[in-house]
N, C-alpha and C positions, 0 to 999 in steps of 0.2 A: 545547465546553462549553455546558449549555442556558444559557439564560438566561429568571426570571419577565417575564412580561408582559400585557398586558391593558387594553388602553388601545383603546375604538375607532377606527373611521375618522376619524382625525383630530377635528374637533370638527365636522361635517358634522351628526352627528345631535344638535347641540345648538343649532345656529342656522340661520338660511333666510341667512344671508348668509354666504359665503363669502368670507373677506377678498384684495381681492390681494396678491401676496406682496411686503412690503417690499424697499425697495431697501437693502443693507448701505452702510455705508462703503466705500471704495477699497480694493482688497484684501482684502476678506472674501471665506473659503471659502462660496459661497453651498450646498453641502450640507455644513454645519456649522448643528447645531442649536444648539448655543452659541452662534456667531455670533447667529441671531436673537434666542436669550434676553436674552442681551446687552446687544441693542439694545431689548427689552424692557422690562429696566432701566431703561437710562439714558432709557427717555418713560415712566415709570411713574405719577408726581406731577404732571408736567406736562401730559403728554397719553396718557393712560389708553386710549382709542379705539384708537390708534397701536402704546399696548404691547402689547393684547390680540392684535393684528393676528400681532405677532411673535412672540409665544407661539405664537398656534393653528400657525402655520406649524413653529416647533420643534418640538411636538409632531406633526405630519406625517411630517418626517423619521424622528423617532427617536420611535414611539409609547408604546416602555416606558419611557422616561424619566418620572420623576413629576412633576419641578419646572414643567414648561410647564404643564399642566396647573394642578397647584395656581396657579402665578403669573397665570396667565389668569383663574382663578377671580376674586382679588385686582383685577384692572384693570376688569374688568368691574364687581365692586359700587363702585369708586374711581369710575363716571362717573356715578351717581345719589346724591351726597351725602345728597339728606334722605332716600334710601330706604337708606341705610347706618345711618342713625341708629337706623333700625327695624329692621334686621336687627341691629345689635349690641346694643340691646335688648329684641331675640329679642320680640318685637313678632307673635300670632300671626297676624295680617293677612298681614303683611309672611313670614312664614316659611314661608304657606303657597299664597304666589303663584306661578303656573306659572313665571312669571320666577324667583324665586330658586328655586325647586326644577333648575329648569334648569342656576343658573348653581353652586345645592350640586353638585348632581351631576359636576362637576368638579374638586373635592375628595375627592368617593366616591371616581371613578374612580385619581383620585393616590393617596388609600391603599390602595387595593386594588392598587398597584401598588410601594408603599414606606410600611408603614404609620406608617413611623418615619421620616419624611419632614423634615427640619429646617426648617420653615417661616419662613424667614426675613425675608419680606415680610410680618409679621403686625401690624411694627410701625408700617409703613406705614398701614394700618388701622384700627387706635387712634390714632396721631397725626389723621388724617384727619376720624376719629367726635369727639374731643375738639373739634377744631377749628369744627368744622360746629356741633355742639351749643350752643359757647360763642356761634357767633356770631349762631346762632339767638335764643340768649337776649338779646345783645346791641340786636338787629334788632325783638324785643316790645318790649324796654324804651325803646328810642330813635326806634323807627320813622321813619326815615331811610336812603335808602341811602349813607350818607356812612359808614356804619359799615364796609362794606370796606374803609376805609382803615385802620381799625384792624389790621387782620388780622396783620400783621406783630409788633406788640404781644402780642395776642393769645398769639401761639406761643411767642412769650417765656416768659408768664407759664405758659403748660402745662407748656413746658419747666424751669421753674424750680420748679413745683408738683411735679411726678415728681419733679426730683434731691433736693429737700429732705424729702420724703415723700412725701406721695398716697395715693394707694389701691393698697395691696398689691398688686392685681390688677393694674395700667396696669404696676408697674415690676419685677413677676415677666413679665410678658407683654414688656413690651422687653429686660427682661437675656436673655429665651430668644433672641428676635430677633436680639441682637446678638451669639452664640454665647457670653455671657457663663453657662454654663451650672450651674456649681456654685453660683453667686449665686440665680439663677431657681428654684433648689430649696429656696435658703432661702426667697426668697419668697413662695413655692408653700405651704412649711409652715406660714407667717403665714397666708395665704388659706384653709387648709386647715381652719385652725381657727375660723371663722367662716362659709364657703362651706353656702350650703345644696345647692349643687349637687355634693357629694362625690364623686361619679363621675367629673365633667370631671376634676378635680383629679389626682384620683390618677388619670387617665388621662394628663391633663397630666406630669406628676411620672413614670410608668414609661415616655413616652417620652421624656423627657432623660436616666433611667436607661440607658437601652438606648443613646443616645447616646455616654454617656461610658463605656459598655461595662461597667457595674454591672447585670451581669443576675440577680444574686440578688434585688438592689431591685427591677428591674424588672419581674420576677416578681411580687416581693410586691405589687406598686404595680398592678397591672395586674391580680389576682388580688381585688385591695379593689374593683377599679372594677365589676368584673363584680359582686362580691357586693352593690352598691348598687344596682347597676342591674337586678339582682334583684328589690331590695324597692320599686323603683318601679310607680307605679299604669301598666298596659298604654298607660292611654288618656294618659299624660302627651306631652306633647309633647317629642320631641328630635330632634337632626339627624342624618340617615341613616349616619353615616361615624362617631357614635358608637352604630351598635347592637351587639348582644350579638356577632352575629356577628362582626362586626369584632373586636371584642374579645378573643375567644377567637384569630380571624386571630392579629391581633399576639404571641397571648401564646405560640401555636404557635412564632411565627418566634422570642421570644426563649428558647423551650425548645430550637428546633434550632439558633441560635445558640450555647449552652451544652452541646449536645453529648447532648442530652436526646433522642431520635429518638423512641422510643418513645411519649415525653410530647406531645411534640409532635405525634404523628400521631394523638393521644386530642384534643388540642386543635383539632386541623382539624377530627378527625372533630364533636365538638362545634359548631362553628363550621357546617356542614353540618346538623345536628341542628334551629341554629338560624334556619338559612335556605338550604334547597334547594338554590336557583340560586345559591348564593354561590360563583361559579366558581373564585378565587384559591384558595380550599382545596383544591379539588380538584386545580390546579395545583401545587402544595405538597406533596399527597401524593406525587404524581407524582415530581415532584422527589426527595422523602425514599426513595421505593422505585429511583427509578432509582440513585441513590450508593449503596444497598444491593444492587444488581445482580440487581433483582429487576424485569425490564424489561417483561414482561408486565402485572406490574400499573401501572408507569406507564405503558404502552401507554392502559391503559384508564381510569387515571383523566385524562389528557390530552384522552383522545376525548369523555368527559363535557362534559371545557370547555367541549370546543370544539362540542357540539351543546346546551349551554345558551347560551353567545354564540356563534352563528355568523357574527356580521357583523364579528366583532373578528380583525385579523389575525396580534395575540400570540401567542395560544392556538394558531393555526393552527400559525403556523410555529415553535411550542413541539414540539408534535407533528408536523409536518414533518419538523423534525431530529433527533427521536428516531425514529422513522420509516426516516431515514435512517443511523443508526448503527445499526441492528437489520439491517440490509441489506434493509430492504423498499422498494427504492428507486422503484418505481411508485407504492407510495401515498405517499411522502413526495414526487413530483414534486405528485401530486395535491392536496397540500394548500398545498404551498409556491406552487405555481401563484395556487391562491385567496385566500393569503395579501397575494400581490403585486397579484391583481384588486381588492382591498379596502384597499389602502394601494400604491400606485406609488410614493411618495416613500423609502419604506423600503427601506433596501438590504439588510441582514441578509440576507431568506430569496433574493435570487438569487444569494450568494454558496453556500446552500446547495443550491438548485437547478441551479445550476452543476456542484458537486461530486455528484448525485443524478446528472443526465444523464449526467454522464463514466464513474460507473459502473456504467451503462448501457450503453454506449457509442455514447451518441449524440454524436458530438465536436461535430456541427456545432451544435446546441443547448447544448451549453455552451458552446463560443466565442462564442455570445450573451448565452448568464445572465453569465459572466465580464465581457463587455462592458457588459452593462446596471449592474451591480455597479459596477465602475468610475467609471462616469457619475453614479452617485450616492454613494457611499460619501465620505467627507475626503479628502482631499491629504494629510493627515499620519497615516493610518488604516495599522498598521503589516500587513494584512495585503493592498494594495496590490500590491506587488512581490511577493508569491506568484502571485495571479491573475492578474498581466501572464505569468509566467515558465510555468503554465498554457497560457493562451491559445495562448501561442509554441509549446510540445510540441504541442499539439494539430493545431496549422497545417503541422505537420513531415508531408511524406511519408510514410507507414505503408509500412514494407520488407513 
């Protein structure tokens, strides 16, 4: 079964530092990307540097995964408080510094990989910008550092500001956080009617639709965002992960999610219309014509991908495996090969390379990819016990 992806080499071409790889708890599966996210988590508030660490590294493992990615995004602006301030009031200094374009682009990359991605650390974020903000204000008016001791206080009072009211925005934005989802919509509709920024909104709003699996809404909601974001001036400023293309992205998947194929592949192809290189569509189509058994042309829109990002080893081993179920099993070593030079941590394409060399019959070669596979794949990964059982035929005498 294929599977979308599209996440580059790990987060290498987003920073000069490469983290080392955290150490888990006692008993963690260290190739388990969960495990690292995890551990993510639980240093997120308190040491932000630490959780990035073990993001980039989950993302390593498993690069089509979207949540490392996004959560990496989050720890990252969590370790420059007063440049969060600026970034969440989209401040164009602040939005247009190679650093936060760096660290957006790691949000790009998560919707392009799940555009309906449940962002659940969003509210980590807001807490963090309220927090900062107030104590800013607190810090002019008192000028003293004895004010950190208030901080405690402080959070109280945010926190009691949001339950009793607030600002529609802060407690639509944490009921989504908190999967509290049908609530977030109502709040979203207060916001909505006040929001000069109507596009987030209803972009906001068709991806909780799509969530709670109301894809008529999320159709219409996501059909409004496009037609605002129409009438906006070219030169307006927004952030890259909400452009047109994207847009149309998402609204593709929730037409093919609804069963809509046809619609959906007018929707890539727009999405494409509106930006070339926007490789996930092409991906997409891919996918739509391969369930329709039309393998030619995902042949060709896979090999697009994969020669607009060729350093990305998704795509590769997207088309690798399709590749390999067409029985062109040379060119699917060739890519699954590339796949693996440009991400080692990823086990996926030597399980498929494995299976490409056997029917080949190069046995000895795949009692390597089988091995290597192995070495990196879970301990609780149920297709484990096929490629040990594998291996062992292969090792048998040939009568």
């Amino acid at each position: 079964m294929l599977w979308l992806s599209g996440a580059p080499v790990a987060a290498q071409q987003q920073d000069e530092r490469v983290p080392d790889r955290p150490e888990l708890p006692s008993g963690a599966d260290t190739n388990s990307a969960m495990a690292y996210y995890e551990l993510g988590v639980a240093n997120l508030e308190s040491r932000p540097r630490d959780a990035a660490d073990a993001f980039y590294w989950a993302s390593r493992i498993v690069p089509e995964w979207a949540t490392p990615l996004y959560a990496r995004r989050v720890a990252l602006l969590l370790q420059n408080p007063r440049r969060l301030v600026g970034y969440m009031e989209r401040r164009k200094s602040v939005l247009r510094s190679d650093e936060i374009r760096s660290i957006d682009s790691l949000e790009y990359r998560a919707r392009q990989l799940d555009p309906f991605l449940h962002r659940r650390l969003d509210w980590v974020l807001v807490r963090a910008y309220l927090m900062e903000t107030a104590m800013q204000s607190l810090r002019r008016e008192y000028r003293t550092a004895r004010v950190d001791e208030l901080r405690p206080e402080v959070e109280h009072w945010i926190n009691r500001y949001l339950e009793t009211g607030g600002a529609a925005e802060w407690r639509a934005w944490r009921a989504y956080s908190n999967g509290q989802l049908t609530q977030a919509l109502e709040y979203y509709a207060d916001v909505l009617k006040r929001s000069k920024d109507q596009a987030s909104v209803h972009l906001q709003r068709g991806q909780i639709f799509y969530l709670l699996q109301q894809l008529d809404s999320a159709q219409v909601s996501l059909s409004q965002a496009l037609d605002e974001m129409r009438e906006r001036d070219e030169d307006e400023l927004i952030v890259l992960y909400e452009s047109k293309a994207m847009l149309e992205y998402s609204l593709g998947m929730v037409l093919e999610a609804a069963g809509k194929s046809d619609e959906a592949k007018e929707a890539y192809s727009r999405a494409l219309v509106e930006d070339m290189a926007f490789h996930p569509a092409h991906l997409r189509l891919g996918l739509v014509a391969l369930a329709g058994g039309d393998t030619v042309t995902a042949l060709g829109e896979f090999e697009v991908a994969v020669e607009i990002e060729p350093n990305r080893p998704g795509p590769r081993a997207i088309l690798g495996e399709a590749l390999a179920q067409a029985a062109r099993h040379e060119d699917a070593v060739a890519q699954l090969e590339r796949a693996i030079e440009l991400e080692p941590y990823y086990s996926q394409p030597y399980l498929t390379l494995a299976m490409a060399h056997e029917a080949l019959g190069n046995g000895e070669a795949a009692i390597t990819c089988y091995g290597d596979f192995l070495a990196r794949v879970m301990a609780t990964d149920d297709r484990r016990e096929w490629a040990v059982e594998r291996m062992s035929a292969l090792k048998q005498p040939q009568p």
